[in-house]
Every structure is written in structure tokens, then in C-alpha cells.
ZAMARGU-4260 file (C-alpha; in steps of 0.2 Angstrom, whole numbers, plus 5000, padded with zeros to 4 digits):
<rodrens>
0) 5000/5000/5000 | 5013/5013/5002 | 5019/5011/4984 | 5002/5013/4978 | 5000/5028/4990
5) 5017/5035/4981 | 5011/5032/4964 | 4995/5040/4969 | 5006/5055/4976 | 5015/5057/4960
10) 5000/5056/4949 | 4991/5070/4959 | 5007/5084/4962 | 5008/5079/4942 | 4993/5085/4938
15) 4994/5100/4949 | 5010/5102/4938 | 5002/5101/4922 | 4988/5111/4927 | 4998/5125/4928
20) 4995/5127/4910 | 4978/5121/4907 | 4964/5135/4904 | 4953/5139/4918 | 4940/5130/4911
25) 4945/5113/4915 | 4944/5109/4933 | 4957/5094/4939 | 4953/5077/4940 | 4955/5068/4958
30) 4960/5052/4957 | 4951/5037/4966 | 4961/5028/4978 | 4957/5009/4984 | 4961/5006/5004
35) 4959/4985/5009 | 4959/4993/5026 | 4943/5004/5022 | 4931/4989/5019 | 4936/4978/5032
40) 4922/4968/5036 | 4911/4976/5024 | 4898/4964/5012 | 4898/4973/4994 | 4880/4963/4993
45) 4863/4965/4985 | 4849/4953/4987 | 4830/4950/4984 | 4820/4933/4983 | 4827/4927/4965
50) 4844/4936/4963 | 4861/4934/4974 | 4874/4949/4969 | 4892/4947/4976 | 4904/4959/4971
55) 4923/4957/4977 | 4930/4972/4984 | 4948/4968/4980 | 4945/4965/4960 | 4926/4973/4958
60) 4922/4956/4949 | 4906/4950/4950 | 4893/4937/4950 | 4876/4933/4951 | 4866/4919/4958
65) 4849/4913/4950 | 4842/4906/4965 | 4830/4898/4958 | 4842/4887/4949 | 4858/4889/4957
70) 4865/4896/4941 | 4880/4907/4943 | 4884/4921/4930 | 4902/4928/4931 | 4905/4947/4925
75) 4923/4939/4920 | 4926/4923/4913 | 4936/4911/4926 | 4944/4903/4909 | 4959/4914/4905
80) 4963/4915/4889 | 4981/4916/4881 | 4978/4928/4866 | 4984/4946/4871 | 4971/4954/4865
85) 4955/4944/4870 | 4966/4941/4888 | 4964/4959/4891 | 4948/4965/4887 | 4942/4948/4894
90) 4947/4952/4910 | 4939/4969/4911 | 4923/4977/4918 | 4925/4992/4908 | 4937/4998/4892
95) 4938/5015/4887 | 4942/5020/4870 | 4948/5040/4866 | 4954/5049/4855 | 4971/5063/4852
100) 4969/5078/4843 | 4979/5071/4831 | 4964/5055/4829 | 4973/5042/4835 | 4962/5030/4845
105) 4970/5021/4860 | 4960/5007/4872 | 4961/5007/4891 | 4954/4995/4903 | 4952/4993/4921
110) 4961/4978/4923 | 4975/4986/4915 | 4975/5004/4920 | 4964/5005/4936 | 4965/4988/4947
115) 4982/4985/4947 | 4985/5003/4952 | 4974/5004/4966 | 4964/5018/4956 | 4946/5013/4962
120) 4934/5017/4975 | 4920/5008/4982 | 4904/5015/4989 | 4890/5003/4998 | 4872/5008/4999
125) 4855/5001/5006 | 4851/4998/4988 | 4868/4997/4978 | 4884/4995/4976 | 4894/5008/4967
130) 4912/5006/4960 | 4921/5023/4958 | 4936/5020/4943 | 4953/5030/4937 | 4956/5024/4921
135) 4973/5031/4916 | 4992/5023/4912 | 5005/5027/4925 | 5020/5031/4919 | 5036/5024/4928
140) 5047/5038/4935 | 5064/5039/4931 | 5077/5050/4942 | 5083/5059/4926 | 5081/5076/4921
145) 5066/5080/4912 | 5065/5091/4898 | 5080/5107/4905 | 5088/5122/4900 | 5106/5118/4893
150) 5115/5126/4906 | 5105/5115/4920 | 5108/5097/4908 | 5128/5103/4907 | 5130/5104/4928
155) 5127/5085/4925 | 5132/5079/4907 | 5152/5085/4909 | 5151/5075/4920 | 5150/5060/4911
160) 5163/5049/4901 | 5161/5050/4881 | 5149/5034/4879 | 5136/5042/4893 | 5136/5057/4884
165) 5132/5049/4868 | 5119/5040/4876 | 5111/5058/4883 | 5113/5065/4865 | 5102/5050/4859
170) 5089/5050/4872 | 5088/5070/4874 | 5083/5082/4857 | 5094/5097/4857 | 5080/5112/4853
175) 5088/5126/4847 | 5074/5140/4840 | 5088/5144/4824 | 5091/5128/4819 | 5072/5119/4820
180) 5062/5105/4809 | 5053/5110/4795 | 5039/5100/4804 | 5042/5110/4822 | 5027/5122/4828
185) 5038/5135/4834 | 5022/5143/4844 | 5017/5126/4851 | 5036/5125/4856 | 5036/5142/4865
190) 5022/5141/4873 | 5031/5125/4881 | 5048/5130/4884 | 5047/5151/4887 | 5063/5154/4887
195) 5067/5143/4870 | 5071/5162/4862 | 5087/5163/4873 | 5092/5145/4877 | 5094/5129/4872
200) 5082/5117/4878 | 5084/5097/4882 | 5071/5088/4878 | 5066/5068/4881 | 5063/5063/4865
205) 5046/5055/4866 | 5054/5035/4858 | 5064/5034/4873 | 5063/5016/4879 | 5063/5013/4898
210) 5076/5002/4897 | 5087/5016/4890 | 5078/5028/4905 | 5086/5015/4918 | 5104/5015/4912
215) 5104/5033/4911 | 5095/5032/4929 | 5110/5025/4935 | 5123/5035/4927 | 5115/5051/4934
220) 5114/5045/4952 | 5132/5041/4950 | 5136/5059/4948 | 5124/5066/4964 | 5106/5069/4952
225) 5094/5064/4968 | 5075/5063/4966 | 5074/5082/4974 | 5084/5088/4960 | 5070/5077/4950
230) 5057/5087/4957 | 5062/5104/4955 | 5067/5102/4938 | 5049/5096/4932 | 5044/5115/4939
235) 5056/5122/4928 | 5042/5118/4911 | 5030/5111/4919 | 5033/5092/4915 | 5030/5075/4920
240) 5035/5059/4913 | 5017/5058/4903 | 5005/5055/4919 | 4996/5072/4913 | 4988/5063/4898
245) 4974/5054/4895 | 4965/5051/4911 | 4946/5046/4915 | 4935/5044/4929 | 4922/5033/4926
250) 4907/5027/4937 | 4895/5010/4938 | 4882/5007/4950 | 4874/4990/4954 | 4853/4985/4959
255) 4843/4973/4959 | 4826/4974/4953 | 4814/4957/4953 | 4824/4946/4942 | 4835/4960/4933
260) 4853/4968/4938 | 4850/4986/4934 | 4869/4996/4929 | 4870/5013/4926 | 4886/5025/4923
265) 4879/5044/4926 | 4888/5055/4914 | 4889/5068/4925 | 4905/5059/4934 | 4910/5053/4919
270) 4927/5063/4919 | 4941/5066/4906 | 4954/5077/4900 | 4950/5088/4887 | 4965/5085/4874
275) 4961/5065/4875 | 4941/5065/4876 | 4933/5049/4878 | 4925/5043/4864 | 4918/5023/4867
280) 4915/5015/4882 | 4913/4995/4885 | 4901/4991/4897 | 4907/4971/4904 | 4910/4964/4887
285) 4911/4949/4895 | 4899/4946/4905 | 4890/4929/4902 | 4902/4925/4889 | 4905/4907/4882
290) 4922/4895/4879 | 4924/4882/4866 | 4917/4868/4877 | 4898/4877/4880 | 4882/4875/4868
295) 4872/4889/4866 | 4869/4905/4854 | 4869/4924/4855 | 4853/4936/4851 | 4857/4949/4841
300) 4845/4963/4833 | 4848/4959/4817 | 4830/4963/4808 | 4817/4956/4819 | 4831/4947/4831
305) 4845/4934/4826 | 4855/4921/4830 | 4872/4918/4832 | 4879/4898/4836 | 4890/4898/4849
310) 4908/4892/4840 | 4901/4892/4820 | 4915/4889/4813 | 4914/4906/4807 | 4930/4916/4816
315) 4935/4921/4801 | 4924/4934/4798 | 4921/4953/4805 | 4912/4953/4821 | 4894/4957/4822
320) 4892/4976/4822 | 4878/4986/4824 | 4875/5002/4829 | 4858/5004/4837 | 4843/5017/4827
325) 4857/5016/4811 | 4870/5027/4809 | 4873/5046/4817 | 4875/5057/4799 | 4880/5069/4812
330) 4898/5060/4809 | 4906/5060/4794 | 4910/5047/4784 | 4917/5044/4766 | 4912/5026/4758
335) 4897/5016/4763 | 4902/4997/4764 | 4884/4991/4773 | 4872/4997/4786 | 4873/4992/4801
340) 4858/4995/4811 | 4846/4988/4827 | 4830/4993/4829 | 4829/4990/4845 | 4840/4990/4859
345) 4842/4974/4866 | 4854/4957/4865 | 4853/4942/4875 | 4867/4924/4876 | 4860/4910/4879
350) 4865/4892/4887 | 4857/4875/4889 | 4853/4879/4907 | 4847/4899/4906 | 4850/4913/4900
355) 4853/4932/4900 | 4842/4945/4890 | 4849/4963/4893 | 4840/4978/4886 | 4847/4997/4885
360) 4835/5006/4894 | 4841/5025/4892 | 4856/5032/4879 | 4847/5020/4866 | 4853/5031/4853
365) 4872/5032/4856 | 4872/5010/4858 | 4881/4998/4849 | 4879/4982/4850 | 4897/4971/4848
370) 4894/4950/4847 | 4909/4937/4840 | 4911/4920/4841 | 4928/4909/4849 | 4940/4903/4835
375) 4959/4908/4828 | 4967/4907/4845 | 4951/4916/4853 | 4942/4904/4866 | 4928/4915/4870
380) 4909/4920/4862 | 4904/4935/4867 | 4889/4948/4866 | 4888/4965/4873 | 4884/4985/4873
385) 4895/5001/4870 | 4891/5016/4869 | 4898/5032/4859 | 4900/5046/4871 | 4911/5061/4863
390) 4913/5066/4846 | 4924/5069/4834 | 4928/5076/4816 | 4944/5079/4806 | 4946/5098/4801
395) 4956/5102/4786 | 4970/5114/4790 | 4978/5118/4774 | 4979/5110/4754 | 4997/5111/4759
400) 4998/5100/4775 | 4993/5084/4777 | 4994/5082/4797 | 4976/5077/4804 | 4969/5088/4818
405) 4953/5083/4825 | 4937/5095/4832 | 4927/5087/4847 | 4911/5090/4857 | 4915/5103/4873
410) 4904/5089/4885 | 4895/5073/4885 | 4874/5074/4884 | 4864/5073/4902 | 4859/5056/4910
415) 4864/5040/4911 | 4869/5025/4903 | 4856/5012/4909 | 4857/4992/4905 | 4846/4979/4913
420) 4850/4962/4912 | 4836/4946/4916 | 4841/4931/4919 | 4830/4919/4914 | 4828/4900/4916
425) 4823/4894/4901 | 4835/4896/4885 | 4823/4899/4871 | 4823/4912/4858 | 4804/4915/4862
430) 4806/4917/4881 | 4818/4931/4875 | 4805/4940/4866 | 4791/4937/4879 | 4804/4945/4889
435) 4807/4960/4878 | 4789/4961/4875 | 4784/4963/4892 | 4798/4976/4895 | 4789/4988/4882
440) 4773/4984/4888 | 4779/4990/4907 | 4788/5006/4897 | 4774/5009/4884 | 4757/5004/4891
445) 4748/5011/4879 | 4753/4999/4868 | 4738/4987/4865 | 4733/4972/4854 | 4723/4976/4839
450) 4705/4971/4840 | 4703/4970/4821 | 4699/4953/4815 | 4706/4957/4796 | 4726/4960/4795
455) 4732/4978/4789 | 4734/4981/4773 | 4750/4995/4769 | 4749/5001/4752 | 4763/5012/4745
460) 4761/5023/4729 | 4774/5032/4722 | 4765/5049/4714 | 4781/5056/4706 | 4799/5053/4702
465) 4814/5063/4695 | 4820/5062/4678 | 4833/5070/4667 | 4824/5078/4654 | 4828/5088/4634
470) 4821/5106/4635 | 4828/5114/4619 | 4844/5103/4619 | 4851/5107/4638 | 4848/5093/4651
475) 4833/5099/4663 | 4827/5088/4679 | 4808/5087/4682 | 4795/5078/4689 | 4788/5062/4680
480) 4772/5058/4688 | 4770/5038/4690 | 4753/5039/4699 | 4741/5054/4699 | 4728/5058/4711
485) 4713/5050/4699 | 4723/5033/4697 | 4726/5033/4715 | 4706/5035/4717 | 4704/5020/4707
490) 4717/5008/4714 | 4708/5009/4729 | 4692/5006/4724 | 4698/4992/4715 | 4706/4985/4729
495) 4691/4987/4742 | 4679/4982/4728 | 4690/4966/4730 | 4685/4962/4748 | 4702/4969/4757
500) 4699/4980/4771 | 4707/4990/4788 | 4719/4997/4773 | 4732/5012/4773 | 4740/5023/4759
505) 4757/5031/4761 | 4757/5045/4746 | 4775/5046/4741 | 4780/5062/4729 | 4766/5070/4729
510) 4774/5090/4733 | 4787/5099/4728 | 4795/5090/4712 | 4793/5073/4716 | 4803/5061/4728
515) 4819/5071/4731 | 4804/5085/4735 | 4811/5104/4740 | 4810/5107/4758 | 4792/5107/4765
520) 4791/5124/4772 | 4780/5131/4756 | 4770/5115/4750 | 4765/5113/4732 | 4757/5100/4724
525) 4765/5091/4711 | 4763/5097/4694 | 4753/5084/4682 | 4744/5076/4696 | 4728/5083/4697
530) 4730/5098/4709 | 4720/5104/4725 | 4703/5100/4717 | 4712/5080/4714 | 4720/5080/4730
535) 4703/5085/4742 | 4695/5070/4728 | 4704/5056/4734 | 4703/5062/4751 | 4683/5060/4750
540) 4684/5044/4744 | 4697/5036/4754 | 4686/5043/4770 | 4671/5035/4759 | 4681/5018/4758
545) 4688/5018/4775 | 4705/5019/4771 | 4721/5028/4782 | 4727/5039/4769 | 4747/5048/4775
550) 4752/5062/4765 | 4772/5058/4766 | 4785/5070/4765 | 4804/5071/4770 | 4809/5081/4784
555) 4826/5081/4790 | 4837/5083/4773 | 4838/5097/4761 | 4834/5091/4744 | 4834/5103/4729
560) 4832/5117/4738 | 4836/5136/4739 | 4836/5150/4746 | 4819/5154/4738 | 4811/5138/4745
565) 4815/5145/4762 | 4830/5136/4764 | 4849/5144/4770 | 4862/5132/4774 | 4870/5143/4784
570) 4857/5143/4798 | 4845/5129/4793 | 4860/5113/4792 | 4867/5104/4803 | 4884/5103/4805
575) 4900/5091/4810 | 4911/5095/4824 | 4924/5104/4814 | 4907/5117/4811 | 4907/5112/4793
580) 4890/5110/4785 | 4885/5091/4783 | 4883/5089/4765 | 4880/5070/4760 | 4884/5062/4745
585) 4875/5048/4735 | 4886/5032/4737 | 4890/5022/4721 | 4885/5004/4721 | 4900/4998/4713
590) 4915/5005/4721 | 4905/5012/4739 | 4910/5030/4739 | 4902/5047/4740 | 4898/5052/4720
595) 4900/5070/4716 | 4896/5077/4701 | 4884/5085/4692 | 4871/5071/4689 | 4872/5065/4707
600) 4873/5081/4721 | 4874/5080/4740 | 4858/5082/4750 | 4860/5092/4766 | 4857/5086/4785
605) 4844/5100/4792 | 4846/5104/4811 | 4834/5094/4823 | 4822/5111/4828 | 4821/5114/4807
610) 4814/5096/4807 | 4803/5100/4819 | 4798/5115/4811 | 4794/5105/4792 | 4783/5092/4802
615) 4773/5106/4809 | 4771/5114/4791 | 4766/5096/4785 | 4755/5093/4796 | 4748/5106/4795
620) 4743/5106/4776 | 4735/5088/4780 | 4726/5092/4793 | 4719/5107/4783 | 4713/5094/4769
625) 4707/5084/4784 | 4719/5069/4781 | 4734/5060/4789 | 4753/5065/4790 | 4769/5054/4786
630) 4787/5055/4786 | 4798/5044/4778 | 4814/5047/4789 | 4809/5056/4806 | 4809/5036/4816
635) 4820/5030/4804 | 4835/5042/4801 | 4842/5047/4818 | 4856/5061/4816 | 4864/5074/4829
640) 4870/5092/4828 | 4886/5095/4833 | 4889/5112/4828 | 4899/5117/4844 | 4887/5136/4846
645) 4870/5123/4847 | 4874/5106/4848 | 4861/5093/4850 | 4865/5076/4855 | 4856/5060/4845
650) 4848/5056/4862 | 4840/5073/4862 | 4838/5071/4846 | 4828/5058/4846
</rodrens>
């Protein structure tokens, strides 16, 4: 404990250091610290009259006991596995993924950077069990100097015999302001080292191996460098041997409710520093996870639901991926491979005696759901949630520089991550979805079963479509009407006078050009389709025949439109990070990139209060010619805003 309470010393006066030069706005980060001592005698335990949850204070592993059954459900595998990768995340209740400014992701995990380390805390209360995490990578100090003027570095390197010297030379950069890299920031370096306009400046050179850091460790303490000295050097600039990076404080909290283990991280303790913001977190990836010797399957929420055979075979291909509601077109992306979405929000893993159902109860929209299956050297089948926290887009600094620099989110949204899991007894894919459908019942009790005997009928026409058109010999895109508003009238007599009933019509293209319709701010009806008197005709007669009729329309992109359809991209889209305006191209089926040319323009992402304001002005129009309202994207196409003046997170987007 007392090197732990050292290494927790160092951590803290080195962030006190660094935060010399921070901005005022960031506040400093303390660090948790674990004390055996402090929960002597105490029972991290929560119970009820089906579940047992036992949580060991000295690893914050779990496990929970089915009583019912007896089954026991581990939060880590007891089965260690010998591949690195799979070893480490394996072993971990939470991973953090973040992110530099210069886009590099990077992967920490508790049982890497936190347990060993003593960086946790727990809390215990009538109703929970909360474990309080630092997630960061401690640095090993070495008594040499840190980055020093050259007149402090020569009181030590003359010193020194010829080969120790050449061995400083290698481990130390010599930055002199006249004689710099093409690729040195000289204001970056100023701000650093103040006094770089004057003076030479040693500097650890970043590739420094810590086998090289111990030989030279020596060699300075042969000459009188004492861990003092150590110490009042780092003041000189401000440095520390890299314990100032990436650093997070992340939370998880433990119930019991009925048959379910509620978790939940607030986001309002999730901490981080700014330069490496957070950008994924793994919520126990391995929880419930199967070896090579167990039968079963994972439920996925692919489609309708899916499922995955324990060890298939099937190793060799990607993981399962999918990011629950589709993907954010608040973040850019350049190619469209596939589309990976869930509809719902739920996974479950399955044995031959019981099984595990979890469902993502709030932050639905920022989920994705991970599942893979044991084989190449991997033992383990897996299913489980992260979720995307901050985010991120690349700006373009110059034609003439090719150095990546990334804009972020200034904070994470409100609320909580919140996950229950069941455990159930039985193993069958339909005790799963009773499960599911019962939870959305208990959410949503509004929802009923129909009473009407006779299925629904959906019915789709598509009124009009653009085309490329010849108008005296220059290229011209128009409307081409596909179903007017007198053959809709007869389709649907012609259906009912069949003997189908308890129908609905979605009218597709109806306004504004077509399809690909102008913004719906100022509505106008389709030219060739029969106009108002047409429209408020087949209104009557689907009222007369019974039939839903949904005038459609699309809300929340910009398509063909201008300024004199009520639309200015400059305050009407939404836009990336980087705070440039989300333009989305049309992806080409063959090679799976953005297409940009005359014949196939971008489409713009409107911001979430102009979306709200186009359904109003739909709506609005139907209700005048006393009929229904549809969208084609609003529950389908989930985006957020992250314009950094008025960002709007997917979840308050949706």
C-alpha cells in the first residue's frame, strides 16, 4: 500500500504540475484511491428473493446467483485466455476507447490501468453497490532530468565519460529556435519552453525506451542527480513523465430489481481530460460470455432478432456490428460498405441451462451492439453494449499540410447510461422475446393488441419521380408523375371492391418536384397530378372507403432546395464537429464512395428544431385537407447536431 499511496502522490502533484498550463476552464481530476483497510468487514452485497449479487471488493468482479436454479453468471470469465488481445479485454469490467487531437484512438481498461494501480473506490448503499474508477496509464518515473535548459543538463552531462554522453545525446533532442524542423510548431514549442528564444532546451525525445531511461537512471545518480533535483526540475516547464495525459473517471452502479441487475454510469461523473476526450465505452464485454466447450447461441438485433451459434465455425469473419437506430449522419463518413443498424435495443446469450436477456434502457441512441464467436486462437463467444460518448471530426487545415487535427464535442449529453440484464431460466429464443415484449409493455402501456379481426393492409404509391429531361437541347430535371391523384382514386376502389379492408396509403411524391421534393416549408402540389381539386377527391373517397390515407414528405434533409424555397444552409443545416455543414453524397453501388458530380449532388442534414419545424408545416397542410401525415425518415434516420454554438446530442435528438 505505500507504493500505491506513492504512485497516487505522483500522479496528483503531476497533475497539479500540468495544470499550471491548462485553461481555467477545465477543473482537475482527483484520482480514486482503493484502501483494503477501508472495507474491512464490509459485504459489497445485494439481494432479493430470486437474485444473489456478490461483488469482490479487492477486483470489483462480480457474479450473480439465479436462485431459483443455482446458476451462477460471472462478470469475468474464470477461463483465461492466452491471446493478448482477447486476455485483456476479457478480464475487464469496463474499456475505454479515446481519442488525440491528432485522431489516433487508443484502448484502456480497468484491469490494466485501474486495478492494478489501486485507482478505484468503492461505495456501499441500502440499495447498491457503486464502484468509483481512474482509468489512466501510469508512467514509471525515472530520476533523470526532464525536459532542462542547457545550462542545467551541462552541471550534470560533463560529468559524464564520452559513451554516457552519447547516450544523453540519443535519448535528449537538442532544441535550438535557429536551427528547427521544418515540421516543428515554433508557437506550440514556445508556449512550452518560454525561454526557448534565449536558450537551448533538452528535451526527452518522446521513443525513449525505459530500458534506456534505467541505464541513464544510473549514470545520473552516480554523479549526485537525487529525486529532489527530479522534482524541482519538472517545475522548471511544467513536465511530467506523461501522467498528465489521457486520464478518465468513470462510474458504475449496481441493483437489483425482481429478476433483473440494473447498471448505470451517470455521465455527470464521467470525467476526462480535454486534449484525449473519451470517445467509446465498454460496458462488461464479457459478461456471460462462452468457451469452446459450451452450447448455446447469442441474440442479436439483426432485423426482427437473430441468432448467432456459439463456436460456428465462422471466426474468420468481421464481428457482428451494429449500431443501434442506424448510423449518426452527424459524423462524417466517406464510403458506405453496409448498414449496420438495430431497431431495438436489446441482445441476449443463451445456454442450455438459462440465459441472459439485457435491454438498453436509456442512451438507446448512442448504443452499439458488439457479438463474436471463439476461433483463431480466441476461446471466448461474446455479446455486449458500448456506447459512443464524445465526438469527433477531422478539420482540414491547409491543401498544403497533410497532418490530421481533430474538432470534438466541449461535454457529453445529460443522463445515464442504463442496461438491465434478466436472467432467465429457460434458453429459448421465444422466452427472450416474451421477455422484451413485456419490458415495452411495462415502458409503453399504451401499447395494445389490435382488436381488428382482418390484417392491415400497407399500400405504397409512388406519385412522382425525377428524371433527366431535353428542354431545347440542355439537360433539365423534372418531375415524371407515376401515379396521379385519379389513378390513386381507382386503385383503391379496385382493391376494396375486392373484399380487402382495415387498409392504409402512404402517398410518396406527391409535393414539391417529386421524391427528392424541395423542403416542405411552402407546399406545392405536384405538377401533372391533378392539383388541389384532385387531392381533396381522393381524400373523400378514401374517407368514403375507409382507408388511412398519410400524406408523406421528408423532413430532415435538404433536397433541391434554395434559398427561395425557404432554405439557407447557413442557419437551417446541421453541421459536424469541425462546424462544417453536413453535405451527404450519393454512394456508388460499385466502388462504395460518395459520387460527386453534376448528375448526382449532396443532400443536406437539416438541424433537429428545422425538422421539427417542416413536420409542423406538414402537418399542417394535412390536417387542413382533413387527412393523415407521414414522414419517411423522422423514426427511421436518427442524426445529431454538433455544431459546437447549438449542439444537439442524438439522444435529444431523438
Amino acid at each position: 500500500m505505500k507504493k500505491v499511496s506513492k504512485l497516487l502522490l505522483f500522479l496528483l502533484l503531476a497533475g497539479v504540475f500540468s495544470g499550471c498550463a491548462k485553461t481555467e476552464e477545465e477543473k482537475e481530476i482527483v484520482l480514486y484511491e482503493y484502501k483494503a483497510a477501508d472495507y474491512e468487514g464490509v459485504e459489497f452485497k445485494l439481494e432479493n428473493d430470486k437474485l444473489l449479487f456478490e461483488l469482490d471488493h479487492a477486483t470489483t468482479q462480480f457474479k450473480v446467483t439465479v436462485k431459483e436454479t443455482g446458476k451462477v453468471w460471472a462478470s469475468i470469465p474464470e477461463v483465461k485466455s492466452t491471446d493478448p488481445d482477447e486476455k485483456k479485454a476479457s478480464q475487464s469490467i469496463l474499456a475505454v476507447k479515446y481519442q488525440s487531437e491528432r485522431g489516433d484512438t487508443k484502448t484502456f481498461t480497468t484491469v490494466d490501468e485501474s486495478i492494478p494501480n489501486g485507482l478505484y473506490r468503492l461505495e456501499k448503499g441500502e440499495d447498491y453497490v457503486k464502484v468509483n474508477y481512474s482509468i489512466v496509464k501510469v508512467s514509471k518515473k525515472f530520476i533523470i532530468p526532464p525536459s532542462v535548459p542547457e545550462a542545467r543538463m551541462m552541471e550534470y552531462y560533463e560529468k559524464f565519460d564520452r559513451k554516457t554522453q552519447r547516450a544523453i545525446d540519443n535519448a535528449y533532442r537538442k532544441l535550438d529556435i535557429n536551427n528547427l524542423l521544418a515540421t516543428d510548431d515554433v508557437d506550440e514549442l514556445l508556449a512550452k519552453y518560454p525561454d526557448l528564444e534565449t536558450t537551448i532546451v533538452y528535451e526527452m525525445r518522446p521513443a525513449t525506451k525505459d530500458y534506456r531511461k534505467e541505464q541513464l537512471e544510473e549514470k545520473f545518480a552516480e554523479v549526485g542527480y537525487t529525486e529532489e533535483d527530479y522534482e524541482n526540475d519538472v517545475l522548471i516547464y511544467n513536465v511530467s513523465d506523461g501522467n498528465d495525459k489521457a486520464l478518465f473517471n468513470v462510474s458504475v452502479i449496481y441493483r437489483l430489481d425482481d429478476n433483473e441487475l440494473k447498471v448505470e454510469v451517470p455521465m455527470e461523473e464521467v470525467e476526462y481530460r480535454k486534449a484525449y476526450p473519451i470517445t467509446e465505452l465498454l460496458l462488461l464485454p464479457y459478461f456471460g460470455a462462452s468457451t469452446t466447450t459450451d452450447t448455446g447461441y447469442m441474440l442479436v438485433p439483426e432485423g426482427s432478432g437473430a441468432i448467432i451459434n456459439f463456436n460456428n465455425g465462422k471466426s474468420h469473419l468481421d464481428h457482428y456490428v451494429a449500431q443501434v437506430y442506424g448510423y449518426d449522419e452527424g459524423m462524417r463518413r466517406t464510403e458506405l460498405v453496409n448498414e449496420t443498424r438495430a431497431a431495438f435495443p436489446a441482445f441476449g446469450i443463451a445456454y442450455e441451462d438459462g440465459a441472459i436477456f439485457s435491454v438498453i434502457e436509456d442512451y438507446t441512441s448512442l448504443a452499439n451492439i458488439y457479438a463474436d464467436v471463439a476461433g483463431d486462437g480466441r476461446i471466448f463467444n461474446y455479446v455486449y453494449a458500448s456506447y459512443n460518448m464524445i465526438h469527433g471530426s477531422q478539420l482540414t487545415l491547409s491543401a498544403k499540410n497533410d497532418t490530421s487535427s481533430y474538432e470534438f464535442e466541449k461535454q457529453l449529453p445529460e443522463g445515464s447510461i442504463k442496461q438491465s440484464y434478466s436472467f432467465l431460466t429457460g434458453n429459448s429464443y421465444a422466452e427472450m422475446a416474451a421477455e422484451y415484449k413485456e419490458s415495452l409493455y411495462e415502458k409503453y402501456p399504451d401499447m395494445k393488441k389490435t382488436e381488428n379481426a382482418n390484417a392491415p393492409i400497407s399500400i405504397e404509391l409512388i406519385a412522382a419521380v425525377d428524371k433527366v429531361k431535353q428542354i431545347l437541347g440542355m439537360p433539365v430535371t423534372l418531375p415524371e408523375v407515376l401515379t396521379d391523384f385519379s389513378q390513386a382514386k381507382k386503385i383503391l376502389s379496385d382493391i376494396t371492391q375486392n373484399g380487402y379492408s382495415n387498409l392504409s396509403l402512404r402517398y410518396t411524391g406527391w409535393m414539391n418536384g417529386g421524391i427528392d421534393h424541395s423542403i416542405p416549408s411552402d407546399i406545392d402540389i405536384t405538377s401533372g397530378m391533378g392539383g388541389e381539386k384532385g387531392l381533396k377527391s381522393l381524400v373523400s373517397k378514401a374517407n368514403e372507403l375507409g382507408v388511412d390515407l398519410y400524406l408523406t414528405g421528408r423532413v430532415e434533409h435538404a433536397y433541391n432546395s434554395s434559398i427561395f424555397d425557404g432554405f439557407w444552409s447557413l442557419t437551417d443545416a446541421a453541421k459536424y464537429a469541425s462546424r462544417e455543414v453536413i453535405e451527404i453524397p450519393v454512394f456508388s453501388n460499385i466502388w462504395y464512395g460518395g459520387l460527386k458530380d453534376t448528375r448526382m449532388e449532396t443532400h443536406t442534414l437539416l438541424r433537429p428544431s428545422v425538422c421539427v419545424d417542416l413536420m409542423d408545416s406538414l402537418a399542417d397542410y394535412a390536417k387542413d385537407v382533413k387527412t393523415g401525415v407521414g414522414f419517411e425518415d423522422v423514426g427511421y434516420m436518427l442524426s445529431a447536431d454538433y455544431n459546437p454554438k447549438r449542439t444537439v446530442s442524438r439522444e435529444k435528438s431523438m
